[in-house]
C-alpha positions in Angstrom: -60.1 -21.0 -28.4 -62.4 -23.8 -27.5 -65.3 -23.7 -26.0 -67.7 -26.1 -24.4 -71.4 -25.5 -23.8 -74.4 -26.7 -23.0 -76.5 -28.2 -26.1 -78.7 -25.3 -26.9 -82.2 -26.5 -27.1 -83.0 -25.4 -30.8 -80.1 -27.5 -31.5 -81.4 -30.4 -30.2 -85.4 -29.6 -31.0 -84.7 -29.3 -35.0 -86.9 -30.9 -37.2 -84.9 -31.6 -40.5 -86.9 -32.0 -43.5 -86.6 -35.2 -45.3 -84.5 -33.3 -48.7 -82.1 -32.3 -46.5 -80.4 -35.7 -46.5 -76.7 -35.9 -46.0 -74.7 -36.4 -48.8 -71.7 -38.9 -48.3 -68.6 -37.0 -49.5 -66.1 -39.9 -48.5 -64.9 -42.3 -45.9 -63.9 -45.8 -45.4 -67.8 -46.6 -44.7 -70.0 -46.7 -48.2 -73.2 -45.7 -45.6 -73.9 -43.1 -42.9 -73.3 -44.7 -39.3 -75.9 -44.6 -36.2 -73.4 -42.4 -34.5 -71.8 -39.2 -35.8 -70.8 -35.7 -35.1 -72.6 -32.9 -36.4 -70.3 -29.7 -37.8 -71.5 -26.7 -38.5 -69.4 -24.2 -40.2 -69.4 -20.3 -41.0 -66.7 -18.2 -42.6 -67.0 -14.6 -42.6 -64.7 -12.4 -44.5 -64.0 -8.8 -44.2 -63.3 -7.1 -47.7 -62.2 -3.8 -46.1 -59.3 -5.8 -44.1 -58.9 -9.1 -46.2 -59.7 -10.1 -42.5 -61.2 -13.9 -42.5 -62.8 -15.8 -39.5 -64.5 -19.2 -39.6 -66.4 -20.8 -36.6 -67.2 -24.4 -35.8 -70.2 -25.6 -33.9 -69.6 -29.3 -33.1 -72.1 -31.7 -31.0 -70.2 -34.6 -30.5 -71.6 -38.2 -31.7 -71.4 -39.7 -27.7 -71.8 -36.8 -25.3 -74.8 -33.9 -24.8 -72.0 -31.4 -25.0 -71.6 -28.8 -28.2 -67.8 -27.5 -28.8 -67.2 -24.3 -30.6 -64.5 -22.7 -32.2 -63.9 -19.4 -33.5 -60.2 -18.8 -35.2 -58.9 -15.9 -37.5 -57.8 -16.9 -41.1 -55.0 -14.9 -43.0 -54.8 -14.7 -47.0 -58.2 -14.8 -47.6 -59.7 -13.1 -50.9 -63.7 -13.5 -50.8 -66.6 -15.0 -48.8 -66.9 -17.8 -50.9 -63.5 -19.0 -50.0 -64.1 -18.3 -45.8 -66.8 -20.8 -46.2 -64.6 -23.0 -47.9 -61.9 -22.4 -45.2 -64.4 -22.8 -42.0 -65.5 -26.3 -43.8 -61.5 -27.1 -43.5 -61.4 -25.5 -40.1 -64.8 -27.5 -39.2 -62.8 -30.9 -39.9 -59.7 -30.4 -38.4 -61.1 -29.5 -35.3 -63.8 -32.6 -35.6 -60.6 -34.9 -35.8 -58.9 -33.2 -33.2 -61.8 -33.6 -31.0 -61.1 -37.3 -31.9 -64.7 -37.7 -34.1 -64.0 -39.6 -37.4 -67.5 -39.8 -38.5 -68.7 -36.2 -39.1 -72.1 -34.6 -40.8 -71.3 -31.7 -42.1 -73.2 -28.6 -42.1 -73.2 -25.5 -44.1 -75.1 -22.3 -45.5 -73.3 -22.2 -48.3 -75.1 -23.8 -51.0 -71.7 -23.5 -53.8 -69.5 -25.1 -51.2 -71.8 -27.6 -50.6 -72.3 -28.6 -54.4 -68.5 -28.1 -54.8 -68.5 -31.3 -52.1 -71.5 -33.8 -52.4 -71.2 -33.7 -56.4 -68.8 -35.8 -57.9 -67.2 -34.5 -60.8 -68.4 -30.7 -60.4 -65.3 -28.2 -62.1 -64.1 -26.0 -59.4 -63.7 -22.2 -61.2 -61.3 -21.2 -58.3 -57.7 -22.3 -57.4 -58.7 -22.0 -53.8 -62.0 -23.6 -54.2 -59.4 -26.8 -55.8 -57.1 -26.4 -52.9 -60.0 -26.5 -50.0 -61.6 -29.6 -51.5 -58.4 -31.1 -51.7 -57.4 -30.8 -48.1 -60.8 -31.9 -47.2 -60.1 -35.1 -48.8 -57.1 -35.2 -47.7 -58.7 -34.8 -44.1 -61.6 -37.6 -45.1 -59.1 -40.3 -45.1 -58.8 -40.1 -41.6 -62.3 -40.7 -41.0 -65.0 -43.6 -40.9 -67.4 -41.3 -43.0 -68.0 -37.2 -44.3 -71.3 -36.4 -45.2 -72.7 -32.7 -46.4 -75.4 -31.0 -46.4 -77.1 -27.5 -47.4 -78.5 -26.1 -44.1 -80.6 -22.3 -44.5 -78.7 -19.7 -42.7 -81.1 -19.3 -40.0 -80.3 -22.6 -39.0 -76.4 -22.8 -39.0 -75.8 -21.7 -35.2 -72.1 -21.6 -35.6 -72.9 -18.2 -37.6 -73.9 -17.1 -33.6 -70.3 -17.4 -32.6 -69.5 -14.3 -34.0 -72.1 -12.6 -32.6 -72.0 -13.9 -28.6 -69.8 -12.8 -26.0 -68.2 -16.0 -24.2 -68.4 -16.1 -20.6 -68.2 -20.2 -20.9 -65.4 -21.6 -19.9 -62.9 -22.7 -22.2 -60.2 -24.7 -23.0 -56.9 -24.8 -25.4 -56.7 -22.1 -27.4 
């Protein structure tokens, strides 16, 4: 399901220190436009179940609008690789909302590394497979950057925890 909100205000009132700098992780453009979408991904996983969710927080580079999805995520084995699958999630859903210049955002500092750091030696197969489709994904877009955000400040962690009464649309 989609939903669209309003921008919550401690979205918009965040002060970003200057090392928390995006990271280009590809693109057609070399440089970080004026204009881009801000992503904010969370996976959770559920060891008991093998039960996965990832949710997107998107504000959108032209409008005062956030979207947010929240989707289920089969054939999961660990935490570490719901992150990686909400950053998946997190782009498809950016190009679907038509954005091709996305900042990514995320809590989880190995995902992060696994992205912004050229060269790094992914341990896991499905750590290989993620990044892969993410590239894959980048080619469609003007520019991907990344960045580390605390957990305190990714809000799409808060989709798992609100009950929606906004409206919504797709599913």
């Amino acid at each position: 399901m989609i939903f669209v909100h309003r921008m919550p205000a401690r979205w918009t009132n965040q002060v970003i220190p200057k090392w928390t700098q995006y990271t280009r992780v590809a693109g057609r453009r070399p440089h970080m436009p004026v204009y881009y979408a801000v992503v904010q991904t969370h996976g959770s996983y559920y060891g008991n179940t093998n039960w996965t969710r990832v949710a997107v927080l998107m504000k959108p580079s032209m409008r005062n609008q956030v979207a947010s999805m929240v989707r289920t995520v089969e054939d999961t084995v660990s935490s570490s690789e719901a992150e990686w699958a909400s950053v998946t999630a997190g782009l498809e859903f950016a190009l679907e909302q038509g954005e091709d210049t996305v900042a990514l955002e995320n809590d989880n500092l190995q995902v992060i590394h696994g992205l912004v750091v050229p060269g790094v030696e992914l341990r896991h197969s499905y750590a290989k497979y993620h990044k892969q489709r993410i590239l894959r994904l980048a080619e469609h877009m003007e520019w991907l950057g990344a960045r580390w955000i605390p957990r305190e400040r990714n809000m799409a962690d808060n989709l798992f925890h609100i009950k929606h009464g906004a409206s919504h649309k797709g599913n």
